[in-house]
N, C-alpha and C positions, 0 to 999 in steps of 0.2 A: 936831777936825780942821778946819783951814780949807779953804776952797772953792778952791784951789791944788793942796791938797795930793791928792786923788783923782785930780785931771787928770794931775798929776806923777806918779804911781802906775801911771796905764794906757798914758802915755808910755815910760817904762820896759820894762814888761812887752811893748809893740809891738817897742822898740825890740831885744829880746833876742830876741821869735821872728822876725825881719823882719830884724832886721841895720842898719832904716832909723830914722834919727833924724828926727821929726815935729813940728817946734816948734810949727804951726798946727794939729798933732790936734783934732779936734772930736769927743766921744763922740755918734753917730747911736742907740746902742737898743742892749742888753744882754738878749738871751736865753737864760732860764732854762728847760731840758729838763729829765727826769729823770735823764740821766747825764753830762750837758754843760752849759756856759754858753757862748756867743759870744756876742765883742764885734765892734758894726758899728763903725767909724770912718770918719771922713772926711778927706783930705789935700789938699792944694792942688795945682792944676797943676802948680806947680814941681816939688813932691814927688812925684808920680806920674805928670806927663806929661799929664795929661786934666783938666778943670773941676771940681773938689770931686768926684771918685773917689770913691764909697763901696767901703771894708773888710771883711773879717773877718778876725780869728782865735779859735782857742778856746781854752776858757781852762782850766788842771787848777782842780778844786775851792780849791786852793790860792791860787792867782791870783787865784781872782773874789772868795776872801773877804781877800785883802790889799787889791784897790780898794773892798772895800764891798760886792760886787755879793748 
């Protein structure tokens, strides 16, 4: 898997529960719970209004092993 290809994975996955398309996504930290994973991200002003906005959302099991998590 190239080092693209995860970024482009969790891009996706934001972009389906958020509705918002995030070309400068930056992954901040992926937390593993016992029945949950969320993922932090970070967006640009542009993208959210505010200075590198930190993110969540969570992830189904499904999800977090399609980016790898």
């Amino acid at each position: 898997m190239s080092e693209e290809e995860p970024r482009q994975r969790v891009r996706e996955l934001v972009h389906k529960q958020t509705g918002m398309d995030w070309p400068e996504l930056q992954v901040a930290n992926i937390e593993k719970a016992m029945s949950s994973v969320t993922l932090f991200y970070w967006g640009t002003k542009e993208e959210v209004g505010k200075r590198w906005h930190q993110k969540q959302i969570e992830l189904t099991d499904e999800e977090a092993e399609h980016i790898g998590a």
